[in-house]
Structures are given as C-alpha cells and as structure tokens.
ZALO-398135 format. One record per residue: residue in one letter; x, y, z of N, C-alpha, C in turn; residue number from 0. Coordinates in steps of 0.1 Angstrom, whole numbers. Example, Ala and Ser with C-alpha at 12.3 -4.5 7.8 and 13.67 -1.06 7.14 Angstrom:
<recs>
  aa    n_x    n_y    n_z   ca_x   ca_y   ca_z    c_x    c_y    c_z    i
   A    132    -57     78    123    -45     78    132    -33     78    0
   S    128    -22     71    137    -11     71    129      0     79    1
</recs>
This chain:
<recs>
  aa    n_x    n_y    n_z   ca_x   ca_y   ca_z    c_x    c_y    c_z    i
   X   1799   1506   1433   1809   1496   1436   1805   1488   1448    0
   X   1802   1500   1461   1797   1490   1468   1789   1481   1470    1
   X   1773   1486   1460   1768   1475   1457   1767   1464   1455    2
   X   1780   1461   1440   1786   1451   1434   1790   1446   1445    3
   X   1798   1448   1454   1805   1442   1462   1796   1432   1467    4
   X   1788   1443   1479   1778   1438   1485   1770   1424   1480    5
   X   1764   1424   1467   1759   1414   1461   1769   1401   1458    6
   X   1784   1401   1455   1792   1397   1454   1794   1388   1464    7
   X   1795   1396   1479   1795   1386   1489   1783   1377   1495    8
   X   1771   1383   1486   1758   1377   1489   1761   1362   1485    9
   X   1767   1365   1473   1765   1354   1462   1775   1342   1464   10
   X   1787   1349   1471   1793   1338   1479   1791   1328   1491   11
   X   1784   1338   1498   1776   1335   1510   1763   1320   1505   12
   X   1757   1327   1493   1749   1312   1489   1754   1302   1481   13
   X   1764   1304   1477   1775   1295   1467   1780   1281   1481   14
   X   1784   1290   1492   1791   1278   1500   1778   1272   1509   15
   X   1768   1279   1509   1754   1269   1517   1751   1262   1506   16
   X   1748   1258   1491   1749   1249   1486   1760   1245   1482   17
   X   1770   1245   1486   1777   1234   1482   1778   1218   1484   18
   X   1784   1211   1475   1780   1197   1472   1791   1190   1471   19
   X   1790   1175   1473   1802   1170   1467   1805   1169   1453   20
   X   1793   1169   1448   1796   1171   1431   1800   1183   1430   21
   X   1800   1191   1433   1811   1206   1431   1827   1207   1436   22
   X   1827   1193   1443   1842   1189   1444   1852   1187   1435   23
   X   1841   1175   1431   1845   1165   1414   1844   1175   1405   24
   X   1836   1184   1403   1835   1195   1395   1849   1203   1391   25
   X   1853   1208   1406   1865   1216   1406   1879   1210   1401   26
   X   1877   1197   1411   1889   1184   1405   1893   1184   1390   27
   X   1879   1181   1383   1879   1181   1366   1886   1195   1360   28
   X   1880   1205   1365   1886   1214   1360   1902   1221   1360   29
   X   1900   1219   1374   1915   1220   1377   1924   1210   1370   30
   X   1921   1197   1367   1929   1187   1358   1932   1190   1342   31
   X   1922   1200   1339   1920   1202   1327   1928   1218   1322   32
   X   1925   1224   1334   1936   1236   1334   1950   1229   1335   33
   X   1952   1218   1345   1968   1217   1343   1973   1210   1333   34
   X   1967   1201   1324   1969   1197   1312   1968   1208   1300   35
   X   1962   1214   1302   1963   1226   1291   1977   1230   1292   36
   X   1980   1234   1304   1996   1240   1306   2008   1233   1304   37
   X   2000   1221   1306   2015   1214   1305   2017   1209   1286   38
   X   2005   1214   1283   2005   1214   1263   2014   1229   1260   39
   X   2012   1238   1266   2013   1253   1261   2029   1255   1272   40
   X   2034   1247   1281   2046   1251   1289   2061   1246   1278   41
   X   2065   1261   1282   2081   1259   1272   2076   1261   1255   42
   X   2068   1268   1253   2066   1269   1243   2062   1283   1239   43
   X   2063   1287   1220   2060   1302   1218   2041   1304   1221   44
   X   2036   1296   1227   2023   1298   1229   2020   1298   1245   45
   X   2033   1298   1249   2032   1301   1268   2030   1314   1268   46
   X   2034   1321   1260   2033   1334   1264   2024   1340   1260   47
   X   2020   1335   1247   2008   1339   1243   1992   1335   1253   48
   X   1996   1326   1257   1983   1326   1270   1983   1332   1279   49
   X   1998   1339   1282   1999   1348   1296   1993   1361   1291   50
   X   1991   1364   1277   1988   1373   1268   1973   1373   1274   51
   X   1965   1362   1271   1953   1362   1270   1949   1361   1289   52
   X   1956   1354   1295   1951   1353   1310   1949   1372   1311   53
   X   1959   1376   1312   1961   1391   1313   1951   1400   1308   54
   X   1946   1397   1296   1938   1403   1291   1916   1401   1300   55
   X   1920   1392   1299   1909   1385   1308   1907   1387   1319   56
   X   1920   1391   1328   1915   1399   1337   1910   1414   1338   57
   X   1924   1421   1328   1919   1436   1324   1904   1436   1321   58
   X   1900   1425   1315   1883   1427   1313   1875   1422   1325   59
   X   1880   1421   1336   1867   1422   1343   1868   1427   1353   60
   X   1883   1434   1357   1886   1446   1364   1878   1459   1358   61
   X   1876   1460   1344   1868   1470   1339   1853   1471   1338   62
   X   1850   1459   1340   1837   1456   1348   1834   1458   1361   63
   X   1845   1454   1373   1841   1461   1384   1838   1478   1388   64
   X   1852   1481   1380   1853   1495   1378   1843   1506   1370   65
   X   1834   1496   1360   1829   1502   1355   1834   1511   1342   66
   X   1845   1507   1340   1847   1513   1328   1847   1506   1314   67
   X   1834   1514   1314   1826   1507   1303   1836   1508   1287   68
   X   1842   1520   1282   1846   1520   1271   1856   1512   1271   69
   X   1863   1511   1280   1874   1502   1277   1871   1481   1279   70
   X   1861   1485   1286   1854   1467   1285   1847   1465   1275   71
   X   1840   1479   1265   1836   1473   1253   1847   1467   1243   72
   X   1859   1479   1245   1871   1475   1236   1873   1464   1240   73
   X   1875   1458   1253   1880   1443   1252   1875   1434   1252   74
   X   1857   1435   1252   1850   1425   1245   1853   1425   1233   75
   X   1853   1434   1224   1851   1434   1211   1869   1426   1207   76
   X   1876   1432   1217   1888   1420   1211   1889   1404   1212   77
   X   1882   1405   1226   1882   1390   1226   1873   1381   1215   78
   X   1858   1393   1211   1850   1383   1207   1855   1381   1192   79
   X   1866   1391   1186   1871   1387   1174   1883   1381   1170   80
   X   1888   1381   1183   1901   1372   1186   1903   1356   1187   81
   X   1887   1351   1188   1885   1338   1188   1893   1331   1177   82
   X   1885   1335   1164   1894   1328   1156   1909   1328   1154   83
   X   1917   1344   1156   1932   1342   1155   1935   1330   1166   84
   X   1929   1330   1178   1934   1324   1186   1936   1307   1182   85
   X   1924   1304   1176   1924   1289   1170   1939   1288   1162   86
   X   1941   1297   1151   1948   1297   1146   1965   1295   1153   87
   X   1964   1307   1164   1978   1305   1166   1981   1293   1178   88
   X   1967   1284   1180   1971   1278   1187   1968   1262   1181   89
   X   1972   1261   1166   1966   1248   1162   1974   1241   1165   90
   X   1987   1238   1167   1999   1225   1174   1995   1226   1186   91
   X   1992   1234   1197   1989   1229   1206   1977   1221   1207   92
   X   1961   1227   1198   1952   1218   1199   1953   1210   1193   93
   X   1963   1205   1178   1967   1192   1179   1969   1180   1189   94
   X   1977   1188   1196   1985   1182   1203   1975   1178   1215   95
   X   1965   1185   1217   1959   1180   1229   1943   1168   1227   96
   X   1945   1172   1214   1940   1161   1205   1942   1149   1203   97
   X   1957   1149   1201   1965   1136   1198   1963   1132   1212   98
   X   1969   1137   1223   1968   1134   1237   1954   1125   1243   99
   X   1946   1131   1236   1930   1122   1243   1930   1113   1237  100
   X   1933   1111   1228   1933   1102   1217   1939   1085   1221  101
   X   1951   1088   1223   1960   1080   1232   1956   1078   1247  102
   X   1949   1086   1252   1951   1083   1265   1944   1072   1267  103
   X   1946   1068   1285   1940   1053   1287   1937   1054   1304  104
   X   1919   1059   1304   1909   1061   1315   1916   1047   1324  105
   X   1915   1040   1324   1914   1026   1337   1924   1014   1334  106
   X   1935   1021   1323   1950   1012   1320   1943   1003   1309  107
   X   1956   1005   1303   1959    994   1293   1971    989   1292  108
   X   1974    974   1288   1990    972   1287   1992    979   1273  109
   X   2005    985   1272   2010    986   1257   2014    977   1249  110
   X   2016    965   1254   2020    954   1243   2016    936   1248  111
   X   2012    932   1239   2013    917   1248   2027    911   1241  112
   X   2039    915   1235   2045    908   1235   2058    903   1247  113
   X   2063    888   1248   2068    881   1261   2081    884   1256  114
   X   2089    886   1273   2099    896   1274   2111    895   1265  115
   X   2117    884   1257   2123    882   1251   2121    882   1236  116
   X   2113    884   1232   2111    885   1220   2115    893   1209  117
   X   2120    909   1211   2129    917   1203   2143    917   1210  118
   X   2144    912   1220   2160    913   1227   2171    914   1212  119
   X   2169    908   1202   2175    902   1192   2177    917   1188  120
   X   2166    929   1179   2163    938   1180   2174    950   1184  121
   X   2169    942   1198   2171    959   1205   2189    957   1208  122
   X   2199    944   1206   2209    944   1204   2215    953   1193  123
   X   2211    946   1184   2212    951   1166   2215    966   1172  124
   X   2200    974   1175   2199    990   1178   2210    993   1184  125
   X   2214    984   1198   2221    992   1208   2239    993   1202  126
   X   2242    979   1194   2254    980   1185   2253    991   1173  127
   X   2242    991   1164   2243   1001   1161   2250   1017   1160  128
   X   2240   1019   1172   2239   1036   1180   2258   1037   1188  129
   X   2259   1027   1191   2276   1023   1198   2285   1028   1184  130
   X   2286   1019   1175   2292   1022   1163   2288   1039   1157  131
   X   2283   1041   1159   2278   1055   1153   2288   1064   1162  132
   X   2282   1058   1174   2286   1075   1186   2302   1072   1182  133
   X   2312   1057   1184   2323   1059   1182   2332   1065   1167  134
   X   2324   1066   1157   2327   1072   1146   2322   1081   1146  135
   X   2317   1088   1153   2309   1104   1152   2303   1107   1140  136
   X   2297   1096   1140   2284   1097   1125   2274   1101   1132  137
   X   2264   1112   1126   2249   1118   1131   2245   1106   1127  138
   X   2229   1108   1135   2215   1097   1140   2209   1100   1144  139
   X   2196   1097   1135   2183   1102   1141   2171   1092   1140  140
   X   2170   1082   1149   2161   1070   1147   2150   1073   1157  141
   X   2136   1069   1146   2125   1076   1153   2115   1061   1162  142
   X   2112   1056   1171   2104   1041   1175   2091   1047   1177  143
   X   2082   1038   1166   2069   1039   1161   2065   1035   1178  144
   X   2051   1041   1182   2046   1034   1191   2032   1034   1190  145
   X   2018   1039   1191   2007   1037   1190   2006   1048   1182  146
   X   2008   1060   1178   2009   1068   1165   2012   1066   1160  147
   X   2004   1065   1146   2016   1060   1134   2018   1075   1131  148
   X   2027   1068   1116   2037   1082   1111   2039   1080   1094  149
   X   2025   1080   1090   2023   1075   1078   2030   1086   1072  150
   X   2027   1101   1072   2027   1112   1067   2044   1119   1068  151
   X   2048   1111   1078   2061   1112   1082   2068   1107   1074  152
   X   2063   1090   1071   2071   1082   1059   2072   1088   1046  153
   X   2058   1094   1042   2062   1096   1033   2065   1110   1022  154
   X   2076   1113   1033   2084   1126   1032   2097   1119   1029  155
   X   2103   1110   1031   2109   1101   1027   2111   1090   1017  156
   X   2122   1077   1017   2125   1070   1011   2120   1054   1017  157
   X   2108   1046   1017   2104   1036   1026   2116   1026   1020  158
   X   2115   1015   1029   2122   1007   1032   2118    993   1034  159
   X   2113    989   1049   2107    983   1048   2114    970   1050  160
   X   2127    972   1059   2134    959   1055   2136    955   1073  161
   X   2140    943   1076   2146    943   1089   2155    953   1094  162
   X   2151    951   1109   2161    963   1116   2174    951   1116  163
   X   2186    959   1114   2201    954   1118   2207    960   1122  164
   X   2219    958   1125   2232    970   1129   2240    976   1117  165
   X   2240    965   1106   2246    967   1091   2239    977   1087  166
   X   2226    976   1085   2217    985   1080   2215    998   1084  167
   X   2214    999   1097   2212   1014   1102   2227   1023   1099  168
   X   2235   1016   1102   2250   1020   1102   2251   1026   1083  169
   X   2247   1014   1074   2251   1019   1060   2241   1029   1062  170
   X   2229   1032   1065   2215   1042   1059   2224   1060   1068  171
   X   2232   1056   1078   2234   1072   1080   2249   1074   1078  172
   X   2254   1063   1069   2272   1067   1066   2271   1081   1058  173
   X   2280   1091   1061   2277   1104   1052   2280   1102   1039  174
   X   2275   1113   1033   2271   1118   1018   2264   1104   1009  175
   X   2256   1091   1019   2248   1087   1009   2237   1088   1009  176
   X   2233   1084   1002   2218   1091    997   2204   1092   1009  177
   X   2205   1084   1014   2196   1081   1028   2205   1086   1045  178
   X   2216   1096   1043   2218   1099   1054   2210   1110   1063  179
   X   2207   1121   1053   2203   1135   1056   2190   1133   1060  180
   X   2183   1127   1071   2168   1132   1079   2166   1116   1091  181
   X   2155   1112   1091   2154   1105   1103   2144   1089   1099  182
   X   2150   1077   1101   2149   1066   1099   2136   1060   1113  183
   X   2128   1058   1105   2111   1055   1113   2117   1037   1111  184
   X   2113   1036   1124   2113   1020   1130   2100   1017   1138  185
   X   2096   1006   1132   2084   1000   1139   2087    985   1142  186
   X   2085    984   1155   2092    969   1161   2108    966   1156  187
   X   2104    955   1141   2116    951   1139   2119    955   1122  188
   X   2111    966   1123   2105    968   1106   2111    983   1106  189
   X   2121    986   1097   2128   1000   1097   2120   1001   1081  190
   X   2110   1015   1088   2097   1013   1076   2104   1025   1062  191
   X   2114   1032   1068   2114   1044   1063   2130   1053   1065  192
   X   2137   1059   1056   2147   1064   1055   2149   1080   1055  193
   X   2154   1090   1055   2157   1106   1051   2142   1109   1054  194
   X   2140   1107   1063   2121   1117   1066   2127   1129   1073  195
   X   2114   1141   1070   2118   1149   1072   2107   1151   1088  196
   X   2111   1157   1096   2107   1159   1113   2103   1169   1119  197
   X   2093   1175   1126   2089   1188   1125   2100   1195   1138  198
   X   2106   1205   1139   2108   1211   1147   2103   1216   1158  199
   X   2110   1217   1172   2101   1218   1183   2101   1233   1181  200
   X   2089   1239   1190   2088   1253   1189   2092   1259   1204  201
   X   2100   1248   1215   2106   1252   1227   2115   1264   1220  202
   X   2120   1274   1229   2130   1285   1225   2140   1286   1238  203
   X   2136   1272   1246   2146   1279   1259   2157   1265   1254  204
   X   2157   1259   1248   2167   1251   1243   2184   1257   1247  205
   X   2190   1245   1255   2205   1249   1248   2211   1249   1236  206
   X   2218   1264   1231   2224   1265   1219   2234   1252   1218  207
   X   2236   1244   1224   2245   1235   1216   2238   1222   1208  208
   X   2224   1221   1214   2217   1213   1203   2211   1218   1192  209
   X   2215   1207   1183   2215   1217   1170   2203   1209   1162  210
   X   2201   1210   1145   2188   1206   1140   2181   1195   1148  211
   X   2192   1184   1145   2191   1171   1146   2180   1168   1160  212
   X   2186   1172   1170   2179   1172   1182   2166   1180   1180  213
   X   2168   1190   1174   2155   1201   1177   2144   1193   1171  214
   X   2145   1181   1158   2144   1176   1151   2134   1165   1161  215
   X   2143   1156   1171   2143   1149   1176   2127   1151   1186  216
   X   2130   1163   1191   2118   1166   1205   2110   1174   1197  217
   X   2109   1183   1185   2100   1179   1178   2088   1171   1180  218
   X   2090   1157   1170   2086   1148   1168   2076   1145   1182  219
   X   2091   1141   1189   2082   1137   1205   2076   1145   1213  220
   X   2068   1158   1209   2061   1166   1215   2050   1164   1210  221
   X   2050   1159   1199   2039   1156   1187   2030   1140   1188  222
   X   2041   1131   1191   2034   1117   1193   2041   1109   1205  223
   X   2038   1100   1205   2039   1092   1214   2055   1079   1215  224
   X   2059   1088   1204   2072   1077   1199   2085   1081   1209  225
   X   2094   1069   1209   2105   1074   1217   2119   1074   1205  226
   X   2129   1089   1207   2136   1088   1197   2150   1094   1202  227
   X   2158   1082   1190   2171   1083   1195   2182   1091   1184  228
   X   2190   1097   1194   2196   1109   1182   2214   1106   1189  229
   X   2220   1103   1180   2237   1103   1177   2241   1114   1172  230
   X   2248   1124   1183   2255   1136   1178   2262   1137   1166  231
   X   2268   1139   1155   2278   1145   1152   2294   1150   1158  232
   X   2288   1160   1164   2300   1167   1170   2305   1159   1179  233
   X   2298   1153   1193   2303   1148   1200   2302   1132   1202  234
   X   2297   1130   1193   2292   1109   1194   2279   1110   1209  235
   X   2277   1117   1214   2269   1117   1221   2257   1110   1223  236
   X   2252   1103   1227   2239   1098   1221   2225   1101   1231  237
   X   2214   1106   1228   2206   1112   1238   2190   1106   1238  238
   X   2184   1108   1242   2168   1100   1235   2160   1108   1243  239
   X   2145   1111   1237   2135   1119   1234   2122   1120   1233  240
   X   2116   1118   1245   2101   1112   1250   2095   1124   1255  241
   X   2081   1127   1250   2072   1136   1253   2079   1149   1260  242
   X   2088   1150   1248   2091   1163   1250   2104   1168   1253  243
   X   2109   1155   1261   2120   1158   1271   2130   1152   1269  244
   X   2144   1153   1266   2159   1148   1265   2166   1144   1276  245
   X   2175   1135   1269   2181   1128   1284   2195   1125   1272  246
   X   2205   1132   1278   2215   1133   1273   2226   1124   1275  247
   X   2234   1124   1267   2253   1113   1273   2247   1098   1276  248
   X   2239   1090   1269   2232   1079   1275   2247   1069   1273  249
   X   2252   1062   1285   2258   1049   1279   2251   1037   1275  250
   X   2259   1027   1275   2250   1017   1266   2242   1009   1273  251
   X   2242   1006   1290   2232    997   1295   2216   1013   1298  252
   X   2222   1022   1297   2209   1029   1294   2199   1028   1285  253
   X   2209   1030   1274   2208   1030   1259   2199   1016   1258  254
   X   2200   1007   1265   2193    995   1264   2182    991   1274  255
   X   2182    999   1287   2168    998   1292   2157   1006   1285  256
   X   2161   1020   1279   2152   1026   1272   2145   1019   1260  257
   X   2155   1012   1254   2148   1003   1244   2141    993   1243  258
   X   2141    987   1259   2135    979   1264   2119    983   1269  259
   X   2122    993   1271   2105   1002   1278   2098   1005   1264  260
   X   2101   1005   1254   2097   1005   1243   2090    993   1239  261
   X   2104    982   1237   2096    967   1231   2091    958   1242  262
   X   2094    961   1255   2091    952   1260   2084    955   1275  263
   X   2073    962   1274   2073    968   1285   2065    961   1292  264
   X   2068    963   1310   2068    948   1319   2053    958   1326  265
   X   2057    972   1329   2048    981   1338   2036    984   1328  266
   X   2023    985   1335   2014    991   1329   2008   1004   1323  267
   X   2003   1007   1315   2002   1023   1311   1992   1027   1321  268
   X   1992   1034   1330   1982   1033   1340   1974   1048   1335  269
   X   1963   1043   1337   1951   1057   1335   1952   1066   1348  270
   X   1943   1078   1344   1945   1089   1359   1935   1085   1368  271
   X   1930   1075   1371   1924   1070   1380   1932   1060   1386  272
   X   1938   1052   1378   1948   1042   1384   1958   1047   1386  273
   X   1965   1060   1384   1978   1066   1388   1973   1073   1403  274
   X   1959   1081   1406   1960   1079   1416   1959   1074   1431  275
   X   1951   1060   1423   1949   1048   1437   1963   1046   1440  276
   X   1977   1042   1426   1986   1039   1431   1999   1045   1439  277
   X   1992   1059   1434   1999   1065   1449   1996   1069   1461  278
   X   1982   1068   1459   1974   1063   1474   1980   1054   1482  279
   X   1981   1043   1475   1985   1034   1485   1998   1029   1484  280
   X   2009   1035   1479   2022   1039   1482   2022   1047   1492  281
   X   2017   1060   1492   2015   1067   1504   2013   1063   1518  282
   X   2002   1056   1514   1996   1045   1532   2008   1036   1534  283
   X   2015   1027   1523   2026   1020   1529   2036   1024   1537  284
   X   2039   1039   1532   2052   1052   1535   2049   1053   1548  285
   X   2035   1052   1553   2026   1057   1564   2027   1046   1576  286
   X   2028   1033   1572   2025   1024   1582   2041   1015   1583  287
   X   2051   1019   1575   2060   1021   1575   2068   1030   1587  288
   X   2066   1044   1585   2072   1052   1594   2064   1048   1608  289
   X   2048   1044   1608   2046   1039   1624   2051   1028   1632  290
   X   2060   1020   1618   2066   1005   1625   2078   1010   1633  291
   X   2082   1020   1624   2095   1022   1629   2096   1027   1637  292
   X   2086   1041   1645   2089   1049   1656   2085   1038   1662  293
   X   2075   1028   1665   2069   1014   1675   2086   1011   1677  294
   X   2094   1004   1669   2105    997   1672   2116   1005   1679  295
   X   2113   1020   1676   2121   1028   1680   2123   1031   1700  296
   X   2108   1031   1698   2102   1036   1713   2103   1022   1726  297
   X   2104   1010   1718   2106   1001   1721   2121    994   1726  298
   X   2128   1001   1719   2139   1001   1723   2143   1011   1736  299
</recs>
C-alpha cells in the first residue's frame, strides 16, 4: 500500500508540473457535462439509481487500493455486465439528453422572427379561455408546440387542425364530450390536436395534491421544449409547466406574460457561451457600480 501510495503522489507531483491551460478547458467541459447529466437524472427514479452506481464505483477502487482482489473482480464483473441494464434503465434520461443537444444553441439563436403583435389576437382568445375554465372549474390541459414537434403525440389523439379561439378550447374540454379526456396540442394559432394522450413524469417527490392532469403536464415538459398550461378541476387553479417545473395559482396578467414568452419572445435564446459573457459583464457593472457608490459615499 505504501508503495501505491508512494507512486500516487509521484504521479501527482508530475500531473501539476505539466499542467496546461488546456487542462483547464478540459476540466471546465467536464465538469459542465457532469452537471448537466445531474440536472437530467435530479428528482427523478434514476437519481438514485446513479447514487447506486457512484457508490459502487467507488467500492471498486477502494478494493483496488486495498487490494482486495475477489471482491474487485466481483465488481468488475458487475459493472462490466451492467452496462447494458444500465442503458436500459436509463433510456428517458438518455432521451432526454438527446433531445437536449439537439435543441441546444452554442452562440444564440432568436426563437422566432415573428413582430410583437402578431398573435396578441391568440394569446387573448387562450387567456379568456383558461379564465372561463378556472371559473367553471372545468379541467385543462393545453400543450404550446415549440421547436419539438409532437407528431407522435398527435397521433394518440383526435387532430383538428382548426384555429385557436376561446369558443373552441372551452367546447373541446366541456365534460363528458368526446374530446374532453387528455390534452389539446397548439401550435402558434393552429390547435393541431384534441384527447392526446401525455407521458407521465417519473418525479416521486411531487405534492399529493397534484393529480394526473398535472403529472401529465411536467411529464411532457421534462421531455420537450413546449410550455404547458393545466386548469385544475378541483380548484380552477390554473398552473403552467416548463422544463420540468410548475408555477402554480397563475392570475391572468401572468397567465398572459407566459404566453407572451412563447409567441413573442423579445429576449434571446442565449448559448453557454453567451450566457456566460452576459454575466460577466453584469457582474463588472455590479462592480463599478458599488465603486461609484463608496467614491460618492467617501465624498461626502
């Protein structure tokens, strides 16, 4: 062991005399790539299952230092046949991290060129709508198409294909007709789709008081890139559902900026390069900011 050691610290010893700046960027990448993994597998039944595998990964090379060989062959031989379960029990998340690159945007892109007024018309219709609903305590579950589509989604369903209205969405989830029971896919101004059916989220730390509908809801938005709006039942509540996460009791000038960051969005999608120049130099303003002040202060 002491050997091991010994060579151990050798090897550190020449690790930090060459080091480089490209072993910076190196570390940077990685570490970006470990916390995106986590933030795919956080709140989920596959959190734990990686705490499973961290754990195990150590036990294997604690048994390497130690030298205990039979039990580091056992845990080679688990890991090396565990590969495949592991694909397996981790295919939503590598979906999902899939769909993620997929979407993503290195050095910004706008999401839309359309000029700011152009679905206002739209996003009225929606926001009367979802008003009319919450006050009759009719369930809702409207899903807004964004750069994923949801072809496979639609057609679990009844298509449509008609303009978005307030008439419309209101008759499509009055109860017991035929297009009430699942979730109405909207693209722009085009309500493409009726009763689809929505995958459930696999979170378990959920509050028991949200029920299908919602689980229904963040589902979906763990899965793509759409933003979606859900009308309680029980309570007229109305909540909405973006990469993962809920925002509950929305009133209606909420209810209508959200809809607005949808159709009409003013801010740029900024890439992880451009996210962090711009808080770079948010930071430096914070910075030359607090020096004006203590100048004015000392001045006084």
């Amino acid at each position: 062991m002491g050997f091991s050691l010994e060579n151990t610290l050798l090897s550190m010893r020449e690790s930090i005399r060459n080091f480089r700046f490209n072993n910076v960027i190196d570390i940077l990448i990685i570490a970006f790539i470990v916390y995106q993994l986590y933030e795919l597998v956080k709140q989920t039944r596959a959190e734990q299952l990686a705490k499973g595998l961290v754990i195990l990964l150590v036990v294997t090379k604690l048994s390497e230092w130690f030298k205990l060989y039979t039990l580091r062959w056992l845990l080679n031989w688990l890991l090396g046949a565990g590969l495949i379960a592991i694909v397996v029990i981790f295919q939503p998340e590598i979906r999902r991290a899939f769909e993620s690159i997929g979407r993503s945007k290195i050095i910004g892109k706008r999401f839309g060129t359309n000029s700011d007024n152009q679905y206002d018309g739209v996003i009225e219709e929606i926001v009367q709508a979802c008003n009319s609903l919450s006050r009759q305590k009719i369930g809702a579950l409207i899903v807004f198409q964004r750069q994923i589509g949801f072809e496979d989604i639609i057609e679990t369903g009844t298509k449509i294909d008609g303009l978005v209205s307030m008439g419309l969405l209101i008759n499509i989830f009055i109860p017991n007709t035929p297009l009430h029971d699942g979730a109405v896919i909207v693209d722009r101004d085009i309500v493409k789709a009726a009763a689809c059916f929505l995958p459930i989220t696999d979170n378990n730390r959920l509050s028991k008081e949200l029920g299908t509908r919602h689980r229904a809801a963040l589902g979906i938005s763990e899965r793509s890139d759409c933003m979606v709006i859900v009308v309680s039942e029980e309570t007229g509540g109305i909540s909405c559902c973006e990469n993962g996460e809920i925002a509950r009791y929305l009133d209606e000038e909420t209810l209508r900026k959200k809809l607005r960051e949808v159709y009409n969005p003013k801010e740029e999608k900024l890439g992880f390069i451009a996210k962090i120049k711009g808080e770079f130099n948010e930071a430096k303003e914070k910075e030359e900011q607090s020096k004006e002040s203590q100048e004015s202060e000392s001045g006084r």
